[in-house]
Each structure stands twice: as structure tokens, then as C-alpha cells.
N, C-alpha and C positions, 0 to 999 in steps of 0.2 A: 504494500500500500504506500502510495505516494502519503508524506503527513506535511508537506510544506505548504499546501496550500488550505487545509486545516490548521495552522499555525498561524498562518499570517491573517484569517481573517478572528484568531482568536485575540489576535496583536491591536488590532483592531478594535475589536472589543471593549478589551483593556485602557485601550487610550480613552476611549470615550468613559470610561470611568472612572479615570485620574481625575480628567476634565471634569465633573462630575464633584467631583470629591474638594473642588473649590466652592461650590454653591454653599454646605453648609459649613466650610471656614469662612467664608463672609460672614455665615451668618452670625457665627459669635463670633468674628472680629468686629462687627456694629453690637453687641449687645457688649461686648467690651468682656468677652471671655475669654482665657487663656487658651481655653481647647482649641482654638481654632490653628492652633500650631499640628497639631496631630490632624488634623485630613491634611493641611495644606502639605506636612511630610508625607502624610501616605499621599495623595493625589499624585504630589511629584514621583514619587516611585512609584508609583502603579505606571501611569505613563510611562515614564524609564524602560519598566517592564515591557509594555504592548511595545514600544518603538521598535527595540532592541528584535522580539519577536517579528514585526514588521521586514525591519531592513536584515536581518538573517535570512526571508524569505523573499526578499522583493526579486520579480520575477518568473516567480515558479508560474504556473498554470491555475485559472481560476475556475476553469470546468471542472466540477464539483462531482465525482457520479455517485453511486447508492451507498456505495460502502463508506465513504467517506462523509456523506448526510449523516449518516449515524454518529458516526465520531464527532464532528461536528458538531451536532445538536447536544448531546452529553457533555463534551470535553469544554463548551464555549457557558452553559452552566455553571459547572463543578469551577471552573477558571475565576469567572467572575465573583463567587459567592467567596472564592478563596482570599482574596485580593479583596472585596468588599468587606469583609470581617476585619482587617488589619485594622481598622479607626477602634472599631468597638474594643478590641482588645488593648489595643496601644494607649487606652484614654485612661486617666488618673482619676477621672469624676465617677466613673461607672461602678467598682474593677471590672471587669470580665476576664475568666479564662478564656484561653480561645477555645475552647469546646464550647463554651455561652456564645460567642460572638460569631462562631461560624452558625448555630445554630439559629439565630435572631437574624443572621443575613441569609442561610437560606428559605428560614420564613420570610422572609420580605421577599427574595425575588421567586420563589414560588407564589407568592400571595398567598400565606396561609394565613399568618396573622399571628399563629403560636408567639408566648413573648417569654422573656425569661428577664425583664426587666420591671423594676419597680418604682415606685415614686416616681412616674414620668411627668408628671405638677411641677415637678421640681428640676429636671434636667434641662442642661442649656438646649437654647434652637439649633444648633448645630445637629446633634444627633436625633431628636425630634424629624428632623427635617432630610437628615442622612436617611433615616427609616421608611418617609415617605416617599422620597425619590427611588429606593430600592424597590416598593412595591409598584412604584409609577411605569419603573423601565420592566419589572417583571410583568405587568401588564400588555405592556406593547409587545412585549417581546412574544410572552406565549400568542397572540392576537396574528401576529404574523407567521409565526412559526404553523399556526393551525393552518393556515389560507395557503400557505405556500411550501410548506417541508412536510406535514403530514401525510397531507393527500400520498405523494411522492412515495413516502417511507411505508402506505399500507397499513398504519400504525389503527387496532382496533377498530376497520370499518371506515377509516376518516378516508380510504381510495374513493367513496361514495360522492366524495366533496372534490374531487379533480378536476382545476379549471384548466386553463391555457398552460400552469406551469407543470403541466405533463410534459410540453411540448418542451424542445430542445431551440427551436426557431427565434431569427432574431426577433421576429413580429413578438412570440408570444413571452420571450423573456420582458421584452418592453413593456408589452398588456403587465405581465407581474410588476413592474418598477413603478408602474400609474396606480396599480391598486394599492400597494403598500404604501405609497404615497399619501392616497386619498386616505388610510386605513390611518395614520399616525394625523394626519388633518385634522379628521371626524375626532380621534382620543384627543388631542390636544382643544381642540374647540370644545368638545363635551365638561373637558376638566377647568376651563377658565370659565363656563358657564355653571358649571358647578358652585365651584368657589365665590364668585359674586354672588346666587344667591345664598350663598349660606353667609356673607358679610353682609347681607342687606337680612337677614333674619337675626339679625346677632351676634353671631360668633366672630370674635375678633379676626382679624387679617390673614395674620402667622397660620393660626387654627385652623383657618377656611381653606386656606390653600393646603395644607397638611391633610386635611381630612377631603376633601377634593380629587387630590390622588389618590389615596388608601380608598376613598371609595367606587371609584371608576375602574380602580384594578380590582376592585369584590378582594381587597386585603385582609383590612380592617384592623390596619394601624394605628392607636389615636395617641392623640395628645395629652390624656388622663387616666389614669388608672379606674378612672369609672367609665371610660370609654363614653359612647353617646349620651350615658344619662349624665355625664358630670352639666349637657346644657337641658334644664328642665324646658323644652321648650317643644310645640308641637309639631310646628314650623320648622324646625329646625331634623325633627326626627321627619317628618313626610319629606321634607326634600332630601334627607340621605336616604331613605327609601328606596324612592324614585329612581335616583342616580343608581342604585345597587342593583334595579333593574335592567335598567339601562345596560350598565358592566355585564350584565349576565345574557344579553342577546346580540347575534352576532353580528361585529361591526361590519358585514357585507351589505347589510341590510339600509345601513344609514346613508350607504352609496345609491343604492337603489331609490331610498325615498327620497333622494335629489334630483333624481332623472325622473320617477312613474310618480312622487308626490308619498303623500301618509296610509294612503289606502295599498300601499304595496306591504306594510309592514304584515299584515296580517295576511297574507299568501302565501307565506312560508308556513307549513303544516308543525313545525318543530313550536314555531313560539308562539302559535295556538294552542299546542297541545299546555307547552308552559305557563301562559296564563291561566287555564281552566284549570290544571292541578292548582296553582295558588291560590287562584279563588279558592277554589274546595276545602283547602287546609287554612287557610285565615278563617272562615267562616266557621272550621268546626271548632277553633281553639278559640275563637271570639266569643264563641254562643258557652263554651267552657267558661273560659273566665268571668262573663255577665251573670252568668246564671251561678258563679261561687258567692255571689251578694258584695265582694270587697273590692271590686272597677263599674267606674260609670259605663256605656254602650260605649263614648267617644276614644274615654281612654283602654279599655278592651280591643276596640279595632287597629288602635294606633300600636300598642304594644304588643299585638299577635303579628302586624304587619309587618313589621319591623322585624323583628325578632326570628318569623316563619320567612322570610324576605331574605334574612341574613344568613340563614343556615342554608339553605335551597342556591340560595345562589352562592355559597363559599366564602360572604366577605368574615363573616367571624366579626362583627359591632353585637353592641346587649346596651339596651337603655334598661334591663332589671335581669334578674337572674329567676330565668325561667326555670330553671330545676327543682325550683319549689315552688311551681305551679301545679303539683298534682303528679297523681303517678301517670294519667292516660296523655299530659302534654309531653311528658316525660320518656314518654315510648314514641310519641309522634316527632320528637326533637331527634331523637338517635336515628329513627329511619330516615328523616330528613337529611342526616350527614350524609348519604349515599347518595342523592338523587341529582344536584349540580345544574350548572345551569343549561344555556345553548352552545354546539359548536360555532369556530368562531370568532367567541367571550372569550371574557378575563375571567371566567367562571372555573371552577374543577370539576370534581367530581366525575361519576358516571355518564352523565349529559343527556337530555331529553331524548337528542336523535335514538341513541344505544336504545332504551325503554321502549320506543317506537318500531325500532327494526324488529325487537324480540318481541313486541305484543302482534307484528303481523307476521314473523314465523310459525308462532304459536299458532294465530287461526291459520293460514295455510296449513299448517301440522293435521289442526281437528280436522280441516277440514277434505284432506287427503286420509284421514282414519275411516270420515261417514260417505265420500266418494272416491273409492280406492282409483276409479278410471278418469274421476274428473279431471279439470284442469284450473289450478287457482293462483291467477298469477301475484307475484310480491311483488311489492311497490311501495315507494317512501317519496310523499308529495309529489305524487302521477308519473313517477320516476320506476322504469322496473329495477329491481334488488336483486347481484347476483349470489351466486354460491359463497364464492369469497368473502362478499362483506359480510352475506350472514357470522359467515365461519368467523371472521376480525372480530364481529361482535362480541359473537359467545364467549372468544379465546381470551378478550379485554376483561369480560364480564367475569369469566373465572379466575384470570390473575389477579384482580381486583380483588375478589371475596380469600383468594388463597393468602395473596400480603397482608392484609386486612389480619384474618387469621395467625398466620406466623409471627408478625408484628405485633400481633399481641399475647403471646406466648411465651415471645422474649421479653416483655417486659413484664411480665410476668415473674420468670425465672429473677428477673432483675430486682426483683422484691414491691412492686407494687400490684396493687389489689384489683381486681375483677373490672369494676367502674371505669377505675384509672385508664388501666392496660386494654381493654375494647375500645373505649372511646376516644384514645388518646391516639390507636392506631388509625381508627375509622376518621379521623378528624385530621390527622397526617396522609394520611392516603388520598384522601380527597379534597383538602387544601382546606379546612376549614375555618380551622384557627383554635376554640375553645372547645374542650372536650366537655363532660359532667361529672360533677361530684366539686365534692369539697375541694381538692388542688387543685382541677387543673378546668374546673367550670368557669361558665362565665364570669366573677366574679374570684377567679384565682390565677395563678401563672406558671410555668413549666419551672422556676425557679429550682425548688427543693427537687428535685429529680433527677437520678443520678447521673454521671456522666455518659456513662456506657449507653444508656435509655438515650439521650439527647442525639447522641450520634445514631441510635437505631432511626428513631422519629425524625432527622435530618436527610437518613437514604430514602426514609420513608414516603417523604416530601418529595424529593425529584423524582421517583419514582412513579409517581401521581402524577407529577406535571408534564412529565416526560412521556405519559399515556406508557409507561412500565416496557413495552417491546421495544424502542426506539433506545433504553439504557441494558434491556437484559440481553438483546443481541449482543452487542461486547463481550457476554460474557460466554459465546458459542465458539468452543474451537475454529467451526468452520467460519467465520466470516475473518481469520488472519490468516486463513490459507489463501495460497495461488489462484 
């Protein structure tokens, strides 16, 4: 395998996250904080890093073929999260080992949310703001990686979503450079529209823009250890809402409703199906909570929406901690760690599509039981379904529920308890952020957990994001042979 042209655009990468690593030493060089010496040394050596990587390789070949996508998509992850951790570790206000610090950067650029940081009231905007750019650039990045590497890679069924960048042509390489174009356009316009209304709702500047990012990447990074609810504000929760919607349906879509207008939005059969499951689950945990006698109807809808909004779609925000909302919300909140939003999104999880392909294999299945001669054909949004994807489905669908499993097995052995260790894995796996129970619930942090757990729950994480076959081929004899 050629690795120079994998190297060089990991170099690449890199420098863009040096640069990067300036925004928040400004930002406590203006708040008149010491810290801002530690990005502004890590920025410069990160840079240092990609150049060096750069001009070692300047030249090589930029034709990228399959085996090398893979490496790629892995090696240009694992790279960043590696070199993104140096601030967190390197800072004297924190501590962090670096086992805390890789861990809290690869929650950010997964967008999962997990934190192993406390008093965030209290810590400079630098790293506040380090945190939110981590989940900002993991947003764009899974966003484009789905539209234009996945398909490619065969990864779980997403061959189903194969545009133009099948093609090898210069035409169709260009088509890909205009979408990804429009596709970084659309996030960057979403996230400054974001953030003004939530400054025109309240929330100071710094905040709005912080949580603006965390929540268009479905993170769910905040600026308070009480997360949304530190603004008691209603306004404030329907517009993160909204936004975490938003993050959770795919930015193809927001291309489309520029050219056909708003009524295109809902012809896509995936984020029909996605709003009718969330209606169905706000409604049932609404009519829950009203009917316990201790929430008005306004505030019952606003805290089921929020809260069923944030787990479905992976951002991982809590304006109260649902885990002591009953035992049957209780059961509905852990099924919800699975379900994720649309291909795509900045969403994790399983994904509506996956749900959709397997509920019309299903009835094809009955229905090749009760007419063994008939003929029923598969199809997803008037699209026929072939073998294959069904098969990426299944095979996604199983690695899933098996990591899931193993993952928390290990952490297990690891010495934490049943709660912990299921939900911690289910909530790693599918990017979520907070697990349930007393440590690591809404209203707790991955802190006291041991080391060995963090890095479990850190493979955990890219392995989810990375849709799991796109990292476990690496690890096939055959794909380093001839």
C-alpha cells in the first residue's frame, strides 16, 4: 500500500488544527488568562506536525483508491483526537491525564458529549471554546464523510446513498467539491443562525456561540455543568430543540430546499418516518409526566421534547434528569440510545434509514412465507433495495448490538455495575453523551471511572462514528496483503 498520500492529507488535517488551536488562545489572551500560552504552544506544534507530514509527502499521488479510504478515514480521526488532547493535558487549570484528555477530545470530535470535566462555570473560555470547536469540526466532518466516503466504503448499507462520487470523472469529482461546498455553507449558516437567536433569547454571546456549535453537531457540549437547564428559560430550550433537529436531518436536504423550496423537505421517506417516531415518543412521555400531577401540560411538553429530542438525535443536553422520571420513561430513554438520527446528520446512532431497510425486509420476508411464488419487491423511498445493502444493514445492525454487548462486559470486568456498564456502552456506541444512573446520568460525568474503562469507551466512540467496518477492516489480514 502506497501511505504517502494518506499522510499528506493527514498533514493537512493537522495544520488546520494548529490553526484552530489559536481561536481559543485569543480567547483567554482577551479574558487576560495565562492559559492561552498552552494552545498557542500546542497550535504551533500541531502545525509543525501536519507541515512536516505535508512536505515529506509533497508530490506523491492524490488518487485515493479503496484500501487507502479506509486508512484514511481511521488514521485522519485517531490523528486529530491525538494532537487535539495535547491542550487538555498540557493545561495547569484542569489537570488532566492524558487518558482524561484524549478521552474528552475524542468525545468532542465524535460528538458524543461524554465529559470527564467538572466545574465548567468556572473554567477559562479558552477551553470552553477549545470543546466547542472540537464538536463543531467533528460535525462537519462526519456530515461529509457520510455524503462522500461512505457510500464508497459500502460501510452498513450507506452504498444505498451513492451519488456522483462513485464516479472516478472529472465532471463528477467537481459535482462532489460543489456539494461539500454547499454542505459546510448550509452548517456554517445554520450555526451563526443559531447562535443569534439564542443571544436574542438570552444567553450571553460567549454561551450562544459555544452552544450553537455543540448543538448543530447533536454534541452537546455546554458551558455549565447543569448543561441547558443552568438557563431556566423556555425560549431558550425550544430553540436548542429545534436546532438539534435540525443537526439530526441530513444536510442534502437543505441543498434541495434551495432549488424545489420547503415542501421538498418532507419527500424524503427517512425524515418522515423521523418525525412520526418523535411525535409518538414526546406524546407518550408528555401524557407521562402530566398525568404524575408534578408538570404543568407547557412544561411537560417542553421537557419530554427536549430531553426525547436529545437522546434520539445523539446530542446528549438535559435541562432535568430524566432518570427519575419513572421507571417506564426510564426504559423508553435507554431504547432511545439506539435509534439516532438521519443519514447524512451530525447524528449517531443506528439511523432511521437502517430501521426502514429492516422493517421492509421483514415484510418482504412474511411476505415470501404467505406467497412462496409471489413476487415483493424492496424498496426505500420508491428506490429498489439490493441484496447487498440489505446484507450492510443486518451486518451494521449486528456489530452494533455485539460492541454494545462486549463493551459492556468489559466494563464490567472493570468493576463497574450493570447500569453503568450497559448504558455507558450503549451511549459510546452510538455517540450519545450521558448514560443512566447515579455516575455517569444526566446529571453526573465519566470522571471517577477508571482508566482502562475511558480508553475502552474512547475505541468505543470511533467505532460508532466510524459506522464500526470502515475501523474493523484494518484489522483483516487480508486488506495488507498484495
Amino acid at each position: 500500500m502506497l501511505f504517502s498520500p494518506v499522510i499528506y492529507v493527514i498533514g493537512w488535517f493537522l495544520q488546520m488544527l494548529g490553526v484552530a488551536m489559536f481561536f481559543p488562545a485569543a480567547a483567554d489572551w482577551m479574558a487576560g488568562n495565562a492559559n492561552w500560552a498552552v494552545f498557542a504552544i500546542s497550535g504551533a506544534g500541531t502545525y509543525f506536525a501536519g507541515a512536516s507530514f505535508v512536505l515529506a509527502t509533497r508530490g506523491a499521488p492524490l488518487d485515493i483508491n479503496l484500501r487507502q479510504g479506509f486508512l484514511l478515514t481511521t488514521g485522519s480521526w485517531v490523528s486529530v483526537a491525538v494532537f487535539g488532547a495535547v491542550p487538555f493535558a498540557s493545561s495547569d487549570l484542569l489537570p488532566l491525564t492524558y487518558t482524561d484528555a484524549f478521552f474528552e477530545t475524542m468525545s468532542g470530535l465524535t460528538t458524543t458529549g461524554s465529559t470527564v470535566l467538572t466545574g465548567l462555570d468556572d473554567l477559562p473560555p479558552g477551553v470552553l471554546l477549545w470543546r466547542g470547536l472540537l464538536q463543531w469540526f467533528g460535525g462537519i466532518g462526519i456530515i461529509v464523510m457520510a455524503v462522500a466516503m461512505f457510500p464508497l466504503l459500502k460501510v452498513g448499507g450507506m452504498q444505498l446513498f451513492r451519488m456522483e462520487s462513485s464516479d472516478r470523472s472529472e465532471k463528477a469529482m467537481s459535482s462532489v467539491k460543489r456539494y461539500t461546498a454547499a454542505l459546510v455553507l448550509s452548517y456554517v449558516a445554520l450555526s451563526i443562525v443559531c447562535a443569534t437567536l439564542l443571544r436574542l433569547a438570552g444567553m450571553p454571546w460567549f454561551d450562544a456561540a459555544v452552544h450553537a456549535m455543540t448543538t448543530l453537531s447533536t454534541g452537546g457540549y455546554s458551558t455549565s455543568d447543569a448543561s441547558v437547564g443552568h438557563w431556566d428559560s423556555p425560549f431558550i430550550h425550544w430553540i436548542i430543540t429545534a436546532f438539534m433537529l435540525l443537526g439530526a436531518l441530513p444536510f442534502v436536504v437543505y441543498i434541495h430546499m434551495l432549488r424545489q423550496g420547503p415542501a421538498s423537505l418532507f419527500q424524503d421517506s427517512q425524515i418522515r418516518a423521523f418525525f412520526s417516531f418523535l411525535c409518538i415518543v414526546v406524546g407518550v412521555v408528555t401524557i407521562w409526566l402530566w398525568s404524575s400531577g408534578g408538570f404543568t401540560f407547557e412544561r411537560a411538553l417542553r421537557e419530554s421534547a427536549f430531553n426525547v429530542v436529545s437522546i434520539v438525535t445523539t446530542t446528549g443536553y438535559a435541562v432535568s434528569d430524566y432518570s427519575r422520571w419513572g421507571a417506564m420513561p426510564f426504559g423508553i430513554f435507554f431504547m432511545l440510545i439506539f435509534v439516532g438520527g438521519c443519514t447524512g446528520s451530525t447524528g449517531g446512532g443506528i439511523k432511521m434509514f437502517r430501521f426502514q431497510v429492516l422493517w421492509a425486509a421483514f415484510r418482504a420476508y412474511i411476505w415470501s412465507r404467505i406467497y412462496p411464488h409471489g413476487v415483493q419487491a424492496l424498496t426505500y423511498d420508491g428506490r429498489p433495495v439490493s441484496n447487498d445493502v440489505v446484507l450492510g444493514v443486518l451486518v451494521f445492525i449486528l456489530i452494533f448490538l455485539m460492541t454494545v454487548m462486549a463493551t459492556s462486559l468489559i466494563l464490567e470486568g472493570l468493576g463497574l455495575d450493570l447500569v453503568t456498564a450497559l448504558s455507558g456502552a450503549a451511549t459510546a456506541v452510538a455517540n450519545v453523551g450521558p448514560g443512566l444512573g447515579d455516575i455517569i446520568g444526566p446529571s453526573g460525568t465519566f470522571t471517577s471511572l477508571p482508566a482502562a474503562a475511558k480508553w475502552v469507551l474512547a475505541i468505543a466512540m470511533l467505532l460508532g462514528r466510524l459506522e464500526f467496518l470502515a475501523v474493523l477492516v484494518l484489522f483483516s489480514p487480508g486488506f495488507w496483503r498484495r
